[in-house]
Structure formats: structure tokens, C-alpha cells
C-alpha positions as CSV (number, residue, x, y, z in Angstrom):
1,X,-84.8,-65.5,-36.3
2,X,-86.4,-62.1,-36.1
3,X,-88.9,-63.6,-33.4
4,X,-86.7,-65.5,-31.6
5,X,-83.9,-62.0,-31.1
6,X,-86.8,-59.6,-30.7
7,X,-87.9,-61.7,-27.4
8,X,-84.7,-61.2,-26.4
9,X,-84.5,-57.7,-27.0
10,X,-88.2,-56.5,-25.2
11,X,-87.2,-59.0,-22.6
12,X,-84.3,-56.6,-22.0
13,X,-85.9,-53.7,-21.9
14,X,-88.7,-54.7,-19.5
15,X,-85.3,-55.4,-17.3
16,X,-83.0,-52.9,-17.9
17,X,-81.7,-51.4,-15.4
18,X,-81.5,-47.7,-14.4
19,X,-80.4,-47.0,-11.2
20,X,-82.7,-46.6,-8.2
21,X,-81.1,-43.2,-7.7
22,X,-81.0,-40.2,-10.4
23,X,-77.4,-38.6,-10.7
24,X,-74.1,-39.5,-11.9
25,X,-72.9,-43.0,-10.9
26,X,-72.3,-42.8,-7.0
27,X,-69.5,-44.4,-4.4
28,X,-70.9,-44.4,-0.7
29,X,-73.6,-42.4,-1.7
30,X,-71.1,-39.8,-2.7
31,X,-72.3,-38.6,-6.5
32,X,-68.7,-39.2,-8.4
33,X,-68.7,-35.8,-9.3
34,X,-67.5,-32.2,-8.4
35,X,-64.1,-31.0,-8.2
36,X,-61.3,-33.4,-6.1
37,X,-61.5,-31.0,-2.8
38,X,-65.7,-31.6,-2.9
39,X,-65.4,-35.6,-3.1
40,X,-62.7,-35.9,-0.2
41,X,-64.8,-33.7,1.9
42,X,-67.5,-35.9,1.8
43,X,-65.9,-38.7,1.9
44,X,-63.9,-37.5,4.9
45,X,-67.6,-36.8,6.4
46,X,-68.0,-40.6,6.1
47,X,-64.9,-41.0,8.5
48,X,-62.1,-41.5,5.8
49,X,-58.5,-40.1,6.4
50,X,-56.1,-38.6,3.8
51,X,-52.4,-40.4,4.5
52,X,-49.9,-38.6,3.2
53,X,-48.3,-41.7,2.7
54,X,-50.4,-43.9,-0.4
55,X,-51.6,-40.2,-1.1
56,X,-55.2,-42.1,-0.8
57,X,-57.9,-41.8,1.9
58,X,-58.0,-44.9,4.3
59,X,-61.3,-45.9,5.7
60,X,-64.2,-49.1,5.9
61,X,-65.7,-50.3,3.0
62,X,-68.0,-53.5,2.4
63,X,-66.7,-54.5,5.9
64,X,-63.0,-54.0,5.0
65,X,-60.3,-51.8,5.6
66,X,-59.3,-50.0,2.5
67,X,-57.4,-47.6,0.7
68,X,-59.5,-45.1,-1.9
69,X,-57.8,-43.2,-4.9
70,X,-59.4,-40.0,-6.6
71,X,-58.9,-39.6,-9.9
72,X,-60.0,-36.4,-12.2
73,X,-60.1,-35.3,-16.0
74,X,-60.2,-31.3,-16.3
75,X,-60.7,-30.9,-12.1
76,X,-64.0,-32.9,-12.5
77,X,-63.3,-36.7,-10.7
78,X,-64.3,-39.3,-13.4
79,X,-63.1,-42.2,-11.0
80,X,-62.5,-43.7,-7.6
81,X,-60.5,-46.5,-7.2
82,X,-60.7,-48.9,-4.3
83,X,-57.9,-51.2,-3.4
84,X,-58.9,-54.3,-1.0
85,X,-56.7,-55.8,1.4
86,X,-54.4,-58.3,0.0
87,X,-55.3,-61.9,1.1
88,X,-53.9,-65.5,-0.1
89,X,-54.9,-67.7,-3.6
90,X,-58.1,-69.0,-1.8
91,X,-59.5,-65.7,-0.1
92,X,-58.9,-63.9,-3.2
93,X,-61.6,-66.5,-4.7
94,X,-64.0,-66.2,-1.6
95,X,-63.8,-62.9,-2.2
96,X,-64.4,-61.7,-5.5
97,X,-67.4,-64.4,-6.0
98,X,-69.0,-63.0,-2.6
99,X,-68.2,-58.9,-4.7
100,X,-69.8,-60.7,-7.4
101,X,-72.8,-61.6,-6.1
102,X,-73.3,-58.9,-4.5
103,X,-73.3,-56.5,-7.4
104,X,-75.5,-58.9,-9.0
105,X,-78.1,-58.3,-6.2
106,X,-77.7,-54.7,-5.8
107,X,-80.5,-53.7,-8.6
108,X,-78.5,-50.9,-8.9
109,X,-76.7,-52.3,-12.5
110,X,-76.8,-54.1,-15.4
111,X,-74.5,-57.2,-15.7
112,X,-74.2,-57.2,-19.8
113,X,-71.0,-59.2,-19.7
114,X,-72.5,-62.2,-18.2
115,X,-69.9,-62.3,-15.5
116,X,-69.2,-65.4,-14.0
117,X,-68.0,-67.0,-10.4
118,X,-64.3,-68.3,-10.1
119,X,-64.9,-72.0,-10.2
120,X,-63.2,-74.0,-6.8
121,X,-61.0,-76.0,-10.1
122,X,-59.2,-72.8,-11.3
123,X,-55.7,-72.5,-10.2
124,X,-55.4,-68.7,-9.9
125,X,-52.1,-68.4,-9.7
126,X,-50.9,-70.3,-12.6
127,X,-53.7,-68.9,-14.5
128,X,-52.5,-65.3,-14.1
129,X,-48.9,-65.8,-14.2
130,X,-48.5,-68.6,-16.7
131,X,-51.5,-68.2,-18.7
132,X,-52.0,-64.3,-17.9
133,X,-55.2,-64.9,-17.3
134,X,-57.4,-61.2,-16.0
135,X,-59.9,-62.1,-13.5
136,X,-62.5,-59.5,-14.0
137,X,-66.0,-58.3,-13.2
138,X,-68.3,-55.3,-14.6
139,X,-71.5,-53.9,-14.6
140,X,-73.0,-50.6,-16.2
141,X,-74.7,-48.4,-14.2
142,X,-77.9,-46.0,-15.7
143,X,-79.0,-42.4,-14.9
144,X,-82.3,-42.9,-14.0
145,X,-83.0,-39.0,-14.3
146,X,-81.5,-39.4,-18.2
147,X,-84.2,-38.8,-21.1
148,X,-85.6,-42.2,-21.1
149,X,-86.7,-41.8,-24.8
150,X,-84.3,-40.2,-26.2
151,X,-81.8,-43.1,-24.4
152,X,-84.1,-45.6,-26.3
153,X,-84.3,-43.8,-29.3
154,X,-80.2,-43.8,-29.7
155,X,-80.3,-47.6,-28.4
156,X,-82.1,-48.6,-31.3
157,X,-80.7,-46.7,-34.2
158,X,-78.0,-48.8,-33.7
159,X,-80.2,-51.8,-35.3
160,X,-80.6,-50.0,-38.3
161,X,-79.0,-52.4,-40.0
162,X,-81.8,-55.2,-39.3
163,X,-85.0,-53.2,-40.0
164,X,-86.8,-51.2,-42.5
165,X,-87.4,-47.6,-41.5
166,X,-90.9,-48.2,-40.9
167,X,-90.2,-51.3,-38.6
168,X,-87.7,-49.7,-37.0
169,X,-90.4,-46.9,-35.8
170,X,-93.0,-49.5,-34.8
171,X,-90.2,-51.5,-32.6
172,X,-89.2,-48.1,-31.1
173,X,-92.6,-47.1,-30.1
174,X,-93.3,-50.8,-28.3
175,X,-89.1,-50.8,-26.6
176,X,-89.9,-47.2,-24.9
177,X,-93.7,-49.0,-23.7
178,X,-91.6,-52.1,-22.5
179,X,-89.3,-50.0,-20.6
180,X,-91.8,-48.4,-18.3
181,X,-94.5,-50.9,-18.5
182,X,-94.7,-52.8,-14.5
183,X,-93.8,-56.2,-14.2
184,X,-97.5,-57.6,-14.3
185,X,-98.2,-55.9,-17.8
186,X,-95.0,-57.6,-19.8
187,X,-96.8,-60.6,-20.7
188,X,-99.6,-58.9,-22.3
189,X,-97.2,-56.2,-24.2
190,X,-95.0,-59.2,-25.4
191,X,-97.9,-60.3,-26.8
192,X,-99.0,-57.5,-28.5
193,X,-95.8,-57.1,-30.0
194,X,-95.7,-60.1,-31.3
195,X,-99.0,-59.4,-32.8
196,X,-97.5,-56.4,-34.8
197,X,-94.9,-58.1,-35.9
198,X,-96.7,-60.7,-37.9
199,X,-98.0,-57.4,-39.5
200,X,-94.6,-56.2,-40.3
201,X,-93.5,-59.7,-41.4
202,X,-91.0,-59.8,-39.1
203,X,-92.9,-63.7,-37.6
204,X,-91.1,-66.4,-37.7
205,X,-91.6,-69.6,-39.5
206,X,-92.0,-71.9,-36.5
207,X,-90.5,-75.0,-38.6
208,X,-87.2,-73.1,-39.5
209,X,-84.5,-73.4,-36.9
210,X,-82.8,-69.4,-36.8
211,X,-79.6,-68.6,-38.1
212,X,-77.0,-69.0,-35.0
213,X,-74.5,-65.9,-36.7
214,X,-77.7,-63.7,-37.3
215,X,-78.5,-64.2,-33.7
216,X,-75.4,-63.7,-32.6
217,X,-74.7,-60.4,-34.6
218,X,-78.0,-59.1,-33.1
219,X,-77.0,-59.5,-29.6
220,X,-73.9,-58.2,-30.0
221,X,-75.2,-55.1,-31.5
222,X,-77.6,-55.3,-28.8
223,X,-74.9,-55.8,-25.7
224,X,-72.1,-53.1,-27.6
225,X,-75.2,-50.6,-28.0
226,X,-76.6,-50.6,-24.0
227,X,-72.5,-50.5,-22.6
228,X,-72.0,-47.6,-24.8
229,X,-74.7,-45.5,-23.8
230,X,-74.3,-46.0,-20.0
231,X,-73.8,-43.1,-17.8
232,X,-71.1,-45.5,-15.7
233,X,-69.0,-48.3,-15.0
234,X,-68.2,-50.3,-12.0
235,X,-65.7,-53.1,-12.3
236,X,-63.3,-54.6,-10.7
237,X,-60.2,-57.4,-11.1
238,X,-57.9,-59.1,-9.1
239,X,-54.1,-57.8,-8.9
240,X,-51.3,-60.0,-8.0
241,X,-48.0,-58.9,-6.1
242,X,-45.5,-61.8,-5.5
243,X,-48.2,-64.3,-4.4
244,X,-50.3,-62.1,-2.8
245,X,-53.5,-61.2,-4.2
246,X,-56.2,-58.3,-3.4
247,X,-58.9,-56.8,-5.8
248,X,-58.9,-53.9,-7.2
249,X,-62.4,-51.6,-7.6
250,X,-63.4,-49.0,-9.9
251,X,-65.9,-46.5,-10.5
252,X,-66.1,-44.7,-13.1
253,X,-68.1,-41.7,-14.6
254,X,-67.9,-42.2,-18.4
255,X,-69.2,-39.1,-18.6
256,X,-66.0,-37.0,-17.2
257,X,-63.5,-38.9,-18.7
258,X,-61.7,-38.3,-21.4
259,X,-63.2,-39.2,-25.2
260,X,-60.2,-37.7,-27.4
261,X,-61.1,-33.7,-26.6
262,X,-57.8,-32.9,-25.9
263,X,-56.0,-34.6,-28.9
């Protein structure tokens, strides 16, 4: 089992993925940052307008019109919200597969929910408003100017629970090489790793199938621990409004919002 979910894991880590840009997560380049007054500025730079009437900023995005919301915690924004046009029960679904893929091709994030297209056999609107079903999307966005080590140190504390002390060093030291390691050199660290394992005694018997609820515990310490140490979240869901439908997009800076400080 500990073969088979410590694949998994350097796999991961020779993948994950911090952003291409350093800085806080970012919305048309603009860093989601600053005070309110900075972000509109330079989002009016980008030919937005405020209307006095959505109290939003209209302006192109993705090739549509749209309507952008700022949002702050203590005068620092910690999200912007996009709101789509609204469209009918079969644009909605063109739609948010075409967002989908897109964010899947950015390289910009990781995609650690496994989201997944609307398939051409759901009906949408009975799903939501009989079954109140939540169509929904998100990625997780990494600083790439963050302490890489230190990120990868906290990532695997969290797998405490699975290791010795000692092994739990020894898989640290090999997850930080995977990280930076280029594409071309994976193969040979995998191996290597492997190698060290069968020194730790962490092989795997090849005869004996692994335990499905061990494996599964594993990844989902694996999957809660990356999503809670990302610098951002971008996600986004589709509202309904008496048969019309339009999606709704977020980014957020997990890092300004609120965590309980002012309870």
C-alpha cells in the first residue's frame, strides 16, 4: 500500500502547481490585493466602468460582457467576483465546460477536486431545482515566490500519522527534490526513491493487493493537506434565476480573508 500511495504522492509533487507568476493570486493581471480604491483603479486602467447602478464595474472578460464585484476584509480586497451574462439551459452547459477546460489548461492551478464536465444527459434544471444539485468548479492557486521548503515541510507533517519520524524526514528530503527536479529527471528520482524505501521498509509486497480505505485515507490527507495551504482559490458555479442561468466566478485571496480574528 505504502508503494502504491507514495507514487502517488511524488507523482504530485513533480506536478504541483505553483503559479507561473509570484504574488498573491491575481484577476486580469491585477494582484487581488491593496486597498478597494487601488484595485478599481487598475482595473478601470483596463477599461472597466463603476455603474452606480449594480455598484459593480462593467467591462470584457473571457470575451464577455460582465459585471465585476470587489469585496474586502479589514480594507484589504480578499475577493472579486465575476458574474457572466445570463444565457439558457444549454449555453449555460457550453459554457461552463468550455471555463472548465480552460482553467484546466491555464498551468496557472491545481485542479485537486477532480472537476468534471457537465455531461450532454444531465438535465440542469431539474437537477438544481428538484434535486438542488450545485454545479461547481475550483482550482487552488500557489505563490510561486512562497518558501518552497517550508510549504513542503508543513505539507508533510500532515502525514504524521503514516510514518515513523525518521521516514518522515527521509520522504521530506526526496518530496522538496521532486518538487524542483525538471521533467526529464522524475523517472530517475522516482526510482531512487523507491530504492530508499525498501531501506526504510516501507516496499511493498508485490503479491498483496493494498488496502482500498488505507489508500483512500492517504489521499485524502494528501488532497485536504495541498487545498489548505494554498495561497488562493478560483471557483466558480452556476446560478439560476427563474430559468435563466449565468455563472458565477470567484477569486479569492485566502490569505485576506477572514479566519476567526475578529471573534
Amino acid at each position: 500500500m505504502k508503494k502504491t500511495i507514495l507514487i502517488a504522492l511524488l507523482t504530485l509533487f513533480s506536478a504541483v502547481c505553483f503559479a507561473q507568476d509570484g504574488g498573491p493570486l491575481k484577476f486580469l493581471g491585477i494582484p487581488i490585493d491593496g486597498t478597494e480604491a487601488q484595485f478599481a483603479a487598475k482595473l478601470k486602467a483596463k477599461g472597466f466602468t463603476y455603474s452606480s447602478l449594480t455598484e459593480g464595474y462593467k467591462g470584457q472578460f473571457n470575451g464577455k460582457p460582465v459585471d465585476v464585484y470587489i469585496h474586502t476584509n479589514h480594507n484589504l480586497v480578499d475577493r472579486v467576483y465575476v458574474a457572466f451574462p445570463y444565457t439558457s439551459e444549454e449555453g449555460i452547459r457550453t459554457e461552463f465546460n468550455r471555463l472548465l477546460g480552460q482553467f484546466k489548461n491555464t498551468g496557472k492551478y491545481a485542479d485537486l477536486s477532480m472537476n468534471e464536465e457537465i455531461p450532454e444527459e444531465d438535465d440542469i434544471s431539474y437537477e438544481i431545482s428538484v434535486k438542488n444539485k450545485r454545479y461547481q468548479a475550483s482550482f487552488c492557486y500557489y505563490d510561486a515566490d512562497r518558501d518552497r521548503v517550508a510549504f513542503m515541510n508543513a505539507l508533510m507533517d500532515k502525514f504524521s500519522e503514516f510514518f515513523t519520524a525518521e521516514q518522515l524526514a527521509k520522504l521530506k528530503e526526496y518530496a522538496i527534490k521532486a518538487m524542483d527536479a525538471p521533467q526529464d529527471q522524475q523517472e530517475a528520482l522516482q526510482a531512487e526513491m523507491m530504492a530508499e524505501m525498501q531501506k526504510m521498509g516501507l516496499g511493498q509486497d508485490e503479491n498483496v493487493e493494498p488496502d482500498p480505505e488505507k489508500v483512500y485515507k492517504f489521499l485524502a490527507t494528501l488532497m485536504d493537506g495541498m487545498s489548505s495551504l494554498a495561497d488562493g482559490s478560483v471557483w466558480f458555479m452556476i446560478h439560476e434565476n427563474y430559468g435563466r442561468y449565468q455563472i458565477g466566478l470567484y477569486y479569492d485571496n485566502l490569505h485576506n480573508q477572514a479566519h476567526g480574528e475578529d471573534l
